[in-house]
LUMVO-919206 format. One line per field, with one value per atom (N, C-alpha, C): atom name; x, y, z. Coordinates in steps of 0.1 Angstrom, whole numbers. Layout:
BEGIN
at: [CA ...] .
east: [X ...] .
north: [Y ...] .
up: [Z ...] .
END
This chain:
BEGIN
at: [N CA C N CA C N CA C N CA C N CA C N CA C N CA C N CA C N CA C N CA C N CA C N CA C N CA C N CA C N CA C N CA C N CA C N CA C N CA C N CA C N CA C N CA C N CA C N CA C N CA C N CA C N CA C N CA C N CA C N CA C N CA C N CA C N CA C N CA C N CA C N CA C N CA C N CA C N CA C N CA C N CA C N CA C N CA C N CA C N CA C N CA C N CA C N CA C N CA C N CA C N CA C N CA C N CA C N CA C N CA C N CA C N CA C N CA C N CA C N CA C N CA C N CA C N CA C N CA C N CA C N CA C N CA C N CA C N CA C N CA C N CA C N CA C N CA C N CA C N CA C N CA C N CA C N CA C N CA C N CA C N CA C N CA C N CA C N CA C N CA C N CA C N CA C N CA C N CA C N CA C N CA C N CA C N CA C N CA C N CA C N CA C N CA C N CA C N CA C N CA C N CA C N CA C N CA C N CA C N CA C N CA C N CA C N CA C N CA C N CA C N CA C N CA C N CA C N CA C N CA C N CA C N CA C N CA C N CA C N CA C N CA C N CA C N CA C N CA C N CA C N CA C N CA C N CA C N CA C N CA C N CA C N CA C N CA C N CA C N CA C N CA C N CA C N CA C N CA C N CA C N CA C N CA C N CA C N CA C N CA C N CA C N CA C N CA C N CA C N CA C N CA C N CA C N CA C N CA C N CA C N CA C N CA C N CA C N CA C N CA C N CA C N CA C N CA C N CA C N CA C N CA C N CA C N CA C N CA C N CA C N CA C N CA C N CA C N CA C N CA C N CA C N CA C N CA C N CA C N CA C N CA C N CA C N CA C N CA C N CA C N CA C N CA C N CA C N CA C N CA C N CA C N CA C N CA C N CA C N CA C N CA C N CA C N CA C N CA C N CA C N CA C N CA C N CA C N CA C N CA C N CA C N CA C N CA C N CA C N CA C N CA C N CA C N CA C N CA C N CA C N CA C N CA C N CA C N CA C N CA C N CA C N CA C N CA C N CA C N CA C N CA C N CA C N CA C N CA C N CA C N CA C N CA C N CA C N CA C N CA C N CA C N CA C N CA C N CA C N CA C N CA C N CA C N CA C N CA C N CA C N CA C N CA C N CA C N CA C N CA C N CA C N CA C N CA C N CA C N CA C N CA C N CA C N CA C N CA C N CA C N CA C N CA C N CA C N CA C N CA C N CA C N CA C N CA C N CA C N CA C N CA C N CA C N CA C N CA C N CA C N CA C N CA C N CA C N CA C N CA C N CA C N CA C N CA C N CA C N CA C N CA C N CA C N CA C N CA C N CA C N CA C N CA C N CA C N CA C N CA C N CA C N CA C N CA C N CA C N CA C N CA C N CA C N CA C N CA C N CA C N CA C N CA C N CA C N CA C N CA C N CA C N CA C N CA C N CA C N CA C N CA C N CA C N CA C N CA C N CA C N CA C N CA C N CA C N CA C N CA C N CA C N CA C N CA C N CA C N CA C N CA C N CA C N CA C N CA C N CA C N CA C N CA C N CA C N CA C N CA C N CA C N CA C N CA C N CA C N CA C N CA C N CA C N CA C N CA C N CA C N CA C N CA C N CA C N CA C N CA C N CA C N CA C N CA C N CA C N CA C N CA C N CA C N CA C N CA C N CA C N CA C N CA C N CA C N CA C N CA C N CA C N CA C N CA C N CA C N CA C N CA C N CA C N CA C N CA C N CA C N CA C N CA C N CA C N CA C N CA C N CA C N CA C N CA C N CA C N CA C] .
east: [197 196 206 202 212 221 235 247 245 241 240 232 220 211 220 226 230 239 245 257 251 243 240 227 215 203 200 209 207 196 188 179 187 193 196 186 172 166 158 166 159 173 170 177 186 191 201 189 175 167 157 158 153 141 137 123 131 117 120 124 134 142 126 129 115 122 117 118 132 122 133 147 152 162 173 168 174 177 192 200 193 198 193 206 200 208 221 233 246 249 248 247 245 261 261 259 245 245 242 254 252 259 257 265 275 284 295 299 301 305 305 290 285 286 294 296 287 282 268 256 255 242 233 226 217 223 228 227 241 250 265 268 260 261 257 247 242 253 256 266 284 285 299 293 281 276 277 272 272 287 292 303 317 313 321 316 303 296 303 303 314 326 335 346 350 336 342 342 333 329 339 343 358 371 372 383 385 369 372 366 357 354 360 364 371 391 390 403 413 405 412 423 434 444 446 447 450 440 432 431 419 416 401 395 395 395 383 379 365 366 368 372 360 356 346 349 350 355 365 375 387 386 378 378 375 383 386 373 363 347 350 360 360 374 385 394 395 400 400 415 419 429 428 435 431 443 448 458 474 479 493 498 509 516 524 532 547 540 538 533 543 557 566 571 571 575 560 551 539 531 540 537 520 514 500 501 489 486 482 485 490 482 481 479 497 512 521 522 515 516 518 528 524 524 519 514 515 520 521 506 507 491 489 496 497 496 483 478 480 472 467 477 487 499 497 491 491 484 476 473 483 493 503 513 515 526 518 504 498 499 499 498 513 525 538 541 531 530 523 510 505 511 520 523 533 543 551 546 535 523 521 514 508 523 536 550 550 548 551 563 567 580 575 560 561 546 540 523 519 508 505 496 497 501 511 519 536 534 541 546 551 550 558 576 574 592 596 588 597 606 601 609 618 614 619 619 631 633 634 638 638 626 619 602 600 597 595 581 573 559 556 548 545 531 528 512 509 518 513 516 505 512 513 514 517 501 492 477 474 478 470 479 492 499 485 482 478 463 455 442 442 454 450 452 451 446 456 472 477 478 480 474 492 498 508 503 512 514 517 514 519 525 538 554 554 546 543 543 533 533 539 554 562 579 578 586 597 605 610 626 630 645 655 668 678 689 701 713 714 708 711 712 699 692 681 686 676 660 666 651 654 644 639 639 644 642 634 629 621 632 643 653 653 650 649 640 626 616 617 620 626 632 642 653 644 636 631 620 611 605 609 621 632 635 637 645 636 626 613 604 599 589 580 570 559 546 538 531 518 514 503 489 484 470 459 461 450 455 450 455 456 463 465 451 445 435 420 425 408 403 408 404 412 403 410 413 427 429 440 439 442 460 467 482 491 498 509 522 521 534 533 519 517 526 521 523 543 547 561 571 563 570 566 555 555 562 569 577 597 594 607 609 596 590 594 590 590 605 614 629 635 635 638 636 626 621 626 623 630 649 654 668 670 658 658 653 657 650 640 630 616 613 622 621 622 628 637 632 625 614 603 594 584 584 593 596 595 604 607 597 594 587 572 567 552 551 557 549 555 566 567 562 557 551 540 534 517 510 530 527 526 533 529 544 542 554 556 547 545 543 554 549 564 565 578 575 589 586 596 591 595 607 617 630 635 632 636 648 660 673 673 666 669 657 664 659 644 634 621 623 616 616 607 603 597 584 582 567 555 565 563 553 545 533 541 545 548 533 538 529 523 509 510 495 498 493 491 481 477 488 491 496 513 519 528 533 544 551 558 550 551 562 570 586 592 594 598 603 597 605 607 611 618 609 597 588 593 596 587 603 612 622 616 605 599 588 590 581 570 565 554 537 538 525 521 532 527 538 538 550 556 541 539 538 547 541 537 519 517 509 506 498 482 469 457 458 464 462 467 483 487 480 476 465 451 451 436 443 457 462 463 466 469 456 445 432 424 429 425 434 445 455 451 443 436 426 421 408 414 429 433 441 444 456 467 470 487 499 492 498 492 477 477 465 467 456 441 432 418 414 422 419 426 435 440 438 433 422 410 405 389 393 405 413 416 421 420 411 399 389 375 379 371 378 362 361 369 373 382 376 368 365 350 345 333 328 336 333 321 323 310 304 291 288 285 290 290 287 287 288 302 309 326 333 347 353 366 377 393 394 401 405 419 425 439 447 448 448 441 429 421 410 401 390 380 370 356 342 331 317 311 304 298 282 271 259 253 251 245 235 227 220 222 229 234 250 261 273 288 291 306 317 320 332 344 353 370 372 379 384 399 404 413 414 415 420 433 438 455 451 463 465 478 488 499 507 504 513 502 502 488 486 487 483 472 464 446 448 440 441 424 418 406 407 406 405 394 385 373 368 366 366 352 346 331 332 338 340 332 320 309 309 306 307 318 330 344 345 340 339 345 357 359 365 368 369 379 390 403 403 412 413 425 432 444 448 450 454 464 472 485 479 472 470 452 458 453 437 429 411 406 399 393 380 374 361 369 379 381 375 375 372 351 345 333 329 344 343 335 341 335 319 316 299 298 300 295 294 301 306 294 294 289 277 269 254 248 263 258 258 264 263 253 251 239 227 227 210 205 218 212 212 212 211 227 223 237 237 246 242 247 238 241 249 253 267 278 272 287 286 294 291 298 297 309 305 320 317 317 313 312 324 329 342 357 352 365 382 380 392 404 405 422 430 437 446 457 470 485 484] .
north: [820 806 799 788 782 773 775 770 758 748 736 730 735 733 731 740 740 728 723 712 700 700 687 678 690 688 686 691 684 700 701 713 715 728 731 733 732 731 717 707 698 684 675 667 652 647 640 631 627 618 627 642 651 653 651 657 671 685 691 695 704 705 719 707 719 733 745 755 758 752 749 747 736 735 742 754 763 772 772 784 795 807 818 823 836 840 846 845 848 840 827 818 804 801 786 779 769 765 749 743 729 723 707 701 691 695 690 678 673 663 654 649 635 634 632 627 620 614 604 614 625 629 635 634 636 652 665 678 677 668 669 662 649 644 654 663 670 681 686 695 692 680 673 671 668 661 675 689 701 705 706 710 704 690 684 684 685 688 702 713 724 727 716 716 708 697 687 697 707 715 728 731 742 733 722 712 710 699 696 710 716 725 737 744 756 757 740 743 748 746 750 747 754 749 753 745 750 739 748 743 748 744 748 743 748 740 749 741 747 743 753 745 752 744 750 745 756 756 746 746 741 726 724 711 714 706 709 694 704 699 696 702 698 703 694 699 694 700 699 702 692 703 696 701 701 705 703 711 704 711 714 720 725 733 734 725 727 718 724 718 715 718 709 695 698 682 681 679 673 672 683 682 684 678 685 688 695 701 690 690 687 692 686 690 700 694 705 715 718 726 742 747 765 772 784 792 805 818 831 833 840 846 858 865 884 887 896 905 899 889 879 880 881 884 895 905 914 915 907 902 900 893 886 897 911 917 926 927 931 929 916 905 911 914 912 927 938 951 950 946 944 935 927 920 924 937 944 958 959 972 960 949 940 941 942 939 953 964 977 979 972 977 989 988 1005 1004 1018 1018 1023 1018 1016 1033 1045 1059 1066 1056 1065 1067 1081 1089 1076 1075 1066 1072 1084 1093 1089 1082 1073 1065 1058 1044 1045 1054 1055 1070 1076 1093 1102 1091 1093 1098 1090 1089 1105 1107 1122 1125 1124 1132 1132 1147 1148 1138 1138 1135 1124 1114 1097 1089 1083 1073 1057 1049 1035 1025 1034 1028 1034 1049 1052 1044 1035 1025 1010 1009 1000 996 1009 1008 1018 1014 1025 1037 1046 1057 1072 1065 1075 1087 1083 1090 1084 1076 1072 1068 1067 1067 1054 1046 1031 1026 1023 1024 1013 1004 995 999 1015 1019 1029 1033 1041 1040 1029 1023 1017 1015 1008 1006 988 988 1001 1000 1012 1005 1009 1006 989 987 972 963 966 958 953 937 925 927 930 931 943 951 956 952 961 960 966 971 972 986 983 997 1010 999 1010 1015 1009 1018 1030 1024 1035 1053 1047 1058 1064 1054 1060 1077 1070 1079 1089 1087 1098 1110 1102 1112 1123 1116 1119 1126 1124 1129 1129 1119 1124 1124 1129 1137 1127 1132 1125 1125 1115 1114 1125 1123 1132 1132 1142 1147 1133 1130 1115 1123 1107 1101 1108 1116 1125 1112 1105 1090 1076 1069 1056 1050 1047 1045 1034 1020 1011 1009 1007 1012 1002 996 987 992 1004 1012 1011 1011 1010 999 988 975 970 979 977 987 997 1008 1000 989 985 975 965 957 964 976 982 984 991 990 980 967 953 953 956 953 965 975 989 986 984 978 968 956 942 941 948 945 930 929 914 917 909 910 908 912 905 893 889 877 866 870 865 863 877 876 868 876 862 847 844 829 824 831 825 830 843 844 848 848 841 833 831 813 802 799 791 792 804 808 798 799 793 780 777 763 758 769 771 760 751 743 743 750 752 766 777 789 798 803 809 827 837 846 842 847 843 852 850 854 853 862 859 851 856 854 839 830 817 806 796 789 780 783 776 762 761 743 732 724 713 716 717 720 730 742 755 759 758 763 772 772 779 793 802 808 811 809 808 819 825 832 831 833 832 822 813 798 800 807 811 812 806 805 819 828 841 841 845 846 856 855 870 880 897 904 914 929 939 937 939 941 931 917 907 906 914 914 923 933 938 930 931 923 931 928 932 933 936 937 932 916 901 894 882 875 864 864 846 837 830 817 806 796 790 780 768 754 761 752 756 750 741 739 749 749 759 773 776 788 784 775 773 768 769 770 781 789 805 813 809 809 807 795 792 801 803 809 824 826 842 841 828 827 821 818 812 821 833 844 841 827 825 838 845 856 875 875 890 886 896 899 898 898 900 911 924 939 943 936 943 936 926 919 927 933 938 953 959 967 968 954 950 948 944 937 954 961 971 980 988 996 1010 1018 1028 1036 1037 1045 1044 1058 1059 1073 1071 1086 1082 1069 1064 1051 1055 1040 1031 1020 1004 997 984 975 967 974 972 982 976 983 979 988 979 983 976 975 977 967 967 956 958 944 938 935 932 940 932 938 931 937 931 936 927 933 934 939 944 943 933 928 936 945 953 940 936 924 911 908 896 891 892 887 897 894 900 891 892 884 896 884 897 882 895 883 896 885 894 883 893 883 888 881 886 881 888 885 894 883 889 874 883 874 865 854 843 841 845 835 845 837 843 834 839 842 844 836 839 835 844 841 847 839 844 835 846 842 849 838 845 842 852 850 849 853 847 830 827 812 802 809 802 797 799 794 800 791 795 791 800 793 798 789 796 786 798 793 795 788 795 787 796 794 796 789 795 797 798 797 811 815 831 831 837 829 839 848 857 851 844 838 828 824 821 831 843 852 847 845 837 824 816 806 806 817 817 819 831 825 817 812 802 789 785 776 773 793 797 792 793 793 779 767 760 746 754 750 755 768 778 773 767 759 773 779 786 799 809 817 826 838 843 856 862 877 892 896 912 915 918 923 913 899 890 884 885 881 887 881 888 902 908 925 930 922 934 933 919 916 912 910 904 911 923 929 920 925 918 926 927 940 928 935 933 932] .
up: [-1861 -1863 -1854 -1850 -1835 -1847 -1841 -1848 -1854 -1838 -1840 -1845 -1849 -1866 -1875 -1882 -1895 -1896 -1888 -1891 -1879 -1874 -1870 -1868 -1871 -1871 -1857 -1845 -1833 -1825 -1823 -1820 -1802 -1798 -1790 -1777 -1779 -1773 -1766 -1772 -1769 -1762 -1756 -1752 -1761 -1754 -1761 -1769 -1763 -1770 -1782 -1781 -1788 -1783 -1770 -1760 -1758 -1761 -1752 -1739 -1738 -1722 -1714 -1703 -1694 -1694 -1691 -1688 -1676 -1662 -1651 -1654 -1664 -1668 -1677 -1682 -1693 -1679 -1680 -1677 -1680 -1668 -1671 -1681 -1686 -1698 -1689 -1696 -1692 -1678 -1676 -1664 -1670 -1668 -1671 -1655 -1661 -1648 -1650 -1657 -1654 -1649 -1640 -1637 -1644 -1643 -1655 -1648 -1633 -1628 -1637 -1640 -1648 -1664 -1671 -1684 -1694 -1682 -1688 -1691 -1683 -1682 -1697 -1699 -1709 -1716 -1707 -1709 -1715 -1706 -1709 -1723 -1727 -1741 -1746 -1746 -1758 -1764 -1751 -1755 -1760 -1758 -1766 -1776 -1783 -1795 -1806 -1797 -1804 -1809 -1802 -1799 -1808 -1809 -1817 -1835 -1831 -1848 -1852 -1843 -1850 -1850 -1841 -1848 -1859 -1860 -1870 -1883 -1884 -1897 -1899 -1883 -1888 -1893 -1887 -1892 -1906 -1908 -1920 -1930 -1929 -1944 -1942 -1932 -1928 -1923 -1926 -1922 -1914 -1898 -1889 -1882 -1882 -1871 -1861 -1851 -1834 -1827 -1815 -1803 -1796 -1794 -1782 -1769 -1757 -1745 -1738 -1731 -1725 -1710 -1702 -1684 -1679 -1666 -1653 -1643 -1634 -1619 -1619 -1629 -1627 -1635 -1641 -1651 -1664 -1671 -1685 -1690 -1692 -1699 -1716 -1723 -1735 -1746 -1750 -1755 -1769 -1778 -1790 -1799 -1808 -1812 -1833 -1840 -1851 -1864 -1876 -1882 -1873 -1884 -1885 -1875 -1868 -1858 -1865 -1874 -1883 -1898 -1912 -1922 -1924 -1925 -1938 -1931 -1916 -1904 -1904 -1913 -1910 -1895 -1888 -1872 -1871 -1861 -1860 -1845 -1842 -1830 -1820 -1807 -1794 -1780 -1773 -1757 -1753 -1762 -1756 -1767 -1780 -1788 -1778 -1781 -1776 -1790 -1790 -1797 -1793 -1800 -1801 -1794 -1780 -1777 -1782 -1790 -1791 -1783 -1788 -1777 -1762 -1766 -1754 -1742 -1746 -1737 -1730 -1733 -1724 -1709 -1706 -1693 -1685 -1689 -1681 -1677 -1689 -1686 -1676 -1675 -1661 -1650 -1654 -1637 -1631 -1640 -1635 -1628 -1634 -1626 -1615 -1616 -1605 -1595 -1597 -1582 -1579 -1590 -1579 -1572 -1578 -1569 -1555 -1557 -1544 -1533 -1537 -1532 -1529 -1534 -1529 -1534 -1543 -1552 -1564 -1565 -1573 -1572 -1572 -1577 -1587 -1588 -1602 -1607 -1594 -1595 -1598 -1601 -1602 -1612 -1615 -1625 -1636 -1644 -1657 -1654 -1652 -1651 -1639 -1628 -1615 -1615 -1634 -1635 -1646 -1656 -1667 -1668 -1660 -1667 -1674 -1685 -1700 -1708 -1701 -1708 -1704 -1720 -1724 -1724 -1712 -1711 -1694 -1694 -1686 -1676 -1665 -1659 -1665 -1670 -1674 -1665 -1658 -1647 -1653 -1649 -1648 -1652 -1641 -1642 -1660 -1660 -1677 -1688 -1686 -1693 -1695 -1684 -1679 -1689 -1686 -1697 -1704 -1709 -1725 -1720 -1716 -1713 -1716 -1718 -1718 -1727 -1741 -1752 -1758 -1759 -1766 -1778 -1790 -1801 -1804 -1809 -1810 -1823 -1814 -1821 -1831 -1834 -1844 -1861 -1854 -1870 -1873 -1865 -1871 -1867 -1863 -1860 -1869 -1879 -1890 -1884 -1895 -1893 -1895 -1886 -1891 -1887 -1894 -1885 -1889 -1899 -1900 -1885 -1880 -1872 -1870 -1871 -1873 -1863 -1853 -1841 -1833 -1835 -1822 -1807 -1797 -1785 -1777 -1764 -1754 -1755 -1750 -1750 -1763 -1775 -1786 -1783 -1782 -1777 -1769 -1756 -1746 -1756 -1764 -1770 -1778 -1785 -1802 -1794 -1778 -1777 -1771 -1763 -1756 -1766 -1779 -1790 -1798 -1806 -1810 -1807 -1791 -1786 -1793 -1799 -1806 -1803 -1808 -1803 -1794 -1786 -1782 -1786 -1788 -1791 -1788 -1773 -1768 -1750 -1749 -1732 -1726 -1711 -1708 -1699 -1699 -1694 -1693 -1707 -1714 -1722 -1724 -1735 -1736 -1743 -1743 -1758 -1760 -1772 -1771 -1776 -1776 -1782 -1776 -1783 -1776 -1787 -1777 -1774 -1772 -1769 -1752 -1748 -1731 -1728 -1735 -1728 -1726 -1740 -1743 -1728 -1726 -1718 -1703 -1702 -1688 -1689 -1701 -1695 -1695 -1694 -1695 -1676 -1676 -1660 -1649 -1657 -1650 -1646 -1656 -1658 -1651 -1649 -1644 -1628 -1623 -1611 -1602 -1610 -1606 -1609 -1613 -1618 -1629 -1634 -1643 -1652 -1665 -1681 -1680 -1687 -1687 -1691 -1696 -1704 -1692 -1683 -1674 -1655 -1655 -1649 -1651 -1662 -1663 -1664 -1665 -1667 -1655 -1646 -1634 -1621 -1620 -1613 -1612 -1625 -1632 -1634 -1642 -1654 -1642 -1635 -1627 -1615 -1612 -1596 -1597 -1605 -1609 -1618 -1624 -1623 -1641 -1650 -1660 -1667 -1674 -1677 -1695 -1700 -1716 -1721 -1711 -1714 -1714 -1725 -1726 -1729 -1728 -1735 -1747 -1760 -1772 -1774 -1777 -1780 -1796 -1801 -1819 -1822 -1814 -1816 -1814 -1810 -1802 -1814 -1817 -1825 -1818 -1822 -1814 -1811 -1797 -1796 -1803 -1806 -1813 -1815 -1798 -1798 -1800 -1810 -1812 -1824 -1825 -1836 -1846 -1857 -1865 -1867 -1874 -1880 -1893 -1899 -1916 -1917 -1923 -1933 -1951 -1955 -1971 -1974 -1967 -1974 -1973 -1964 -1960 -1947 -1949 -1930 -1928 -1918 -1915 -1901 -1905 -1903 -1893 -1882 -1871 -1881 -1877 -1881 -1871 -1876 -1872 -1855 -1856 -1845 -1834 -1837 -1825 -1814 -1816 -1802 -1792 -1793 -1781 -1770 -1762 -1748 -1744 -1740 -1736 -1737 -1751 -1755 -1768 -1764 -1776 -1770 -1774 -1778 -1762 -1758 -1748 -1758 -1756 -1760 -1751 -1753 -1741 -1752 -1737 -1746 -1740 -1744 -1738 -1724 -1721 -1705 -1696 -1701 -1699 -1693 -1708 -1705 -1694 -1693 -1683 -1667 -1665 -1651 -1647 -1657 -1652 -1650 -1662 -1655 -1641 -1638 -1623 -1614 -1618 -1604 -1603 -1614 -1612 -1601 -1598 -1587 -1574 -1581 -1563 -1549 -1559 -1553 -1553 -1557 -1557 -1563 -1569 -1577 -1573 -1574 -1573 -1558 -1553 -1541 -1552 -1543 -1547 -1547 -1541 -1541 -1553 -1559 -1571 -1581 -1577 -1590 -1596 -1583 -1586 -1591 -1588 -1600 -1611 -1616 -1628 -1633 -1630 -1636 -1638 -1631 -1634 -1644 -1651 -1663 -1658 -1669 -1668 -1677 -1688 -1699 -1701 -1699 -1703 -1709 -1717 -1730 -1739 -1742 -1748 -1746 -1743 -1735 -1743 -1738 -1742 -1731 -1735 -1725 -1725 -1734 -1738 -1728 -1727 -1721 -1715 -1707 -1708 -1694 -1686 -1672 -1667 -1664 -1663 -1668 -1683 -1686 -1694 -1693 -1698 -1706 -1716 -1718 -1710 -1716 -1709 -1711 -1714 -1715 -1706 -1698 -1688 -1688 -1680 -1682 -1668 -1667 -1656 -1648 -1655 -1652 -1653 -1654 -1661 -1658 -1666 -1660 -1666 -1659 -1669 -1672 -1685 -1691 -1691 -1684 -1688 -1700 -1708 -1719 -1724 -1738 -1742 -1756 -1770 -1780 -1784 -1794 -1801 -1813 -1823 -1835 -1840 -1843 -1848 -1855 -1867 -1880 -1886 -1881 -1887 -1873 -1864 -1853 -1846 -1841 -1837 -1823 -1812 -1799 -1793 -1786 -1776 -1763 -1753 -1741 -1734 -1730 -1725 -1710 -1704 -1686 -1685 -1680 -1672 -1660 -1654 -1636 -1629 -1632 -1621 -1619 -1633 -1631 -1629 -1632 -1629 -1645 -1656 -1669 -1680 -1685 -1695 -1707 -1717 -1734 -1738 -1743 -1753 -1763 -1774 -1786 -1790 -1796 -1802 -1816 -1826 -1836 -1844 -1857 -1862 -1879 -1877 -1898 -1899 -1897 -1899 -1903 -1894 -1894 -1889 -1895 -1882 -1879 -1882 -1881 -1865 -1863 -1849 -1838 -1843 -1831 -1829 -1838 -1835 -1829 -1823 -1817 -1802 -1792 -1782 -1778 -1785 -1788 -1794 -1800 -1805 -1800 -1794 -1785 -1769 -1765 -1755 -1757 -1769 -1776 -1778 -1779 -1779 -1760 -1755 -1739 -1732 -1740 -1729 -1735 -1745 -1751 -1761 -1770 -1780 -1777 -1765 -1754 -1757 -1768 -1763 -1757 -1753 -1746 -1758 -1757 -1764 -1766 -1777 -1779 -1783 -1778 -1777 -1790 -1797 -1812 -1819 -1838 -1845 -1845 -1852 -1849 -1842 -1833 -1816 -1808 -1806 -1797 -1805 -1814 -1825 -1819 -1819 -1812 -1817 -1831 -1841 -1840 -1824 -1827 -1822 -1825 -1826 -1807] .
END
């Protein structure tokens, strides 16, 4: 059933006056192909008219907080924001609101490998033991950090306070696996198994490499390279700024703990414009080459076929016929995370939330379904992409 039925009676197949749309004019499937220039135009009202009918219905009966922005080839076609950022300062959400990306973060701690691979300050074949000699395994390189692939153990879920210490570090990491050695999943790069222990040991990399914190690095020579003025790495120890999205859970302000002092693989915080500059600077080169883009952007795992799959960095569906989305979601604590890029068309959809929704992970089709005139592609939908990991 098309979304925009059920909450607006508006038929996605038909025009702003409710005449059938000719044939000629329906996008091919996985191909947004309208002209967004004109605001006035019959296609473009219809699709603000949809669009706003479901957030008016996540707002008001679903109770959504955060934010939703929709850009093409560098124009922001539709922004949205909704809820609280801070309930007890009655704060609401903002064009400067930033927000915990989780996972979502982990793109960025790629981009920071990869542009010292593009600099030849390390490759992304090195031994893991080139940078960190500590690191207790053999035949893991930097690239099987990268997509999953190494067969680490992810320190999340064995990880606990000791020593009456408030947060975790990137360094404890380092020690915890020096001392422990525990065991590996599965041979490196016989499989792919999703772990944020990669992402933590590449920003130890970043810092090992560069002679700078990561925290300290990315700030300065990411988020400012590219123009990012609402994007921090989150620091437990340091009291948040104003315009910081709290996090809530089952009706609860969900509070830093032992985990959120490690970098790497969570713990950006950015606004949605924000997030849709760093977007475009992925298409401009200001940051990685186009040959280590098309590295990142390619599949690494094919033990079992899908049209899923993880790159460097990212995830992504794969349309042999059709198109490919790199995307990436997060979720850690109450805060929910969508980032979805269809690079063919330069198009794309983020969400970000602080009050705990998994049904946000159904925004982007949905959203997609009702710009594409109903039209979604295989696979893309709940259950298939949701991807609620830490």
């Amino acid at each position: 059933m098309c979304f925009i039925l059920i909450f607006s009676g508006l038929s996605l197949q038909s025009d702003a006056q409710g005449a059938p749309i000719p044939p000629e004019k329906v996008p091919p499937l996985g191909k947004i192909a309208y002209d967004f220039s004109n605001p006035y135009s019959p296609e473009y009202k219809r699709i603000i008219r949809g669009l706003d009918s479901m957030m008016k219905y996540e707002s008001n009966v679903k109770n959504f907080w955060g934010g939703v922005l929709i850009g093409y080839k560098g124009k922001i076609i539709y922004e949205k924001y909704s809820g609280y950022s801070n309930s007890s300062k009655k704060q609401k959400w903002n064009s400067q609101t930033i927000s915990q990306l989780a996972s979502t973060s982990k793109p960025f701690t790629a981009a920071a490998v990869l542009m010292l691979h593009d600099k030849g300050l390390l490759n992304i074949d090195d031994n893991v033991k080139k940078h960190i000699p500590e690191f207790p395994y053999k035949n893991i390189t930097v690239r099987m950090l990268l997509n999953h692939r190494s067969g680490l153990r992810d320190f999340i879920k064995f990880s606990k306070s000791s020593n009456g210490k408030i947060f975790m570090n990137n360094e404890d990491v380092v020690k915890q696996f020096a001392r422990a050695k525990p065991s590996l999943m599965f041979t490196p790069n016989r499989s792919m198994k999703y772990s944020n222990s990669n992402y933590a040991f590449l920003a130890s990399i970043v810092e090992r490499v560069s002679g700078m914190k990561f925290k300290f690095f990315m700030e300065n020579f990411v988020f400012k390279k590219i123009g990012l003025k609402n994007t921090i790495i989150h620091d437990p120890v340091l009291y948040p700024s104003s315009n910081t999205a709290l996090s809530y859970k089952s009706g609860r302000h969900y509070k830093d703990m032992f985990h959120d002092g490690v970098y790497g693989a969570y713990g950006v915080y950015s606004s949605l414009r924000d997030m849709y500059t760093w977007d475009q600077a992925l298409y401009s080169g200001k940051l990685l080459s186009n040959s280590t883009l098309k590295q990142a952007y390619k599949p690494y795992s094919f033990e079992k076929p899908s049209v899923k799959n993880y790159g460097l960095g990212w995830r992504m569906i794969i349309y042999p016929k059709s198109t490919k989305i790199i995307y990436h979601n997060g979720w850690w604590h109450g805060n929910n995370t969508c980032f979805y890029r269809f690079i063919d068309d330069n198009f794309t959809i983020i969400v970000l939330g602080n009050k705990f929704a998994t049904r946000i992970y159904d925004y982007p089709m949905k959203m997609y379904s009702i710009i594409n005139n109903g039209k979604v592609l295989n696979g893309f939908g709940a259950g298939q992409i949701k991807g609620i990991d830490p």
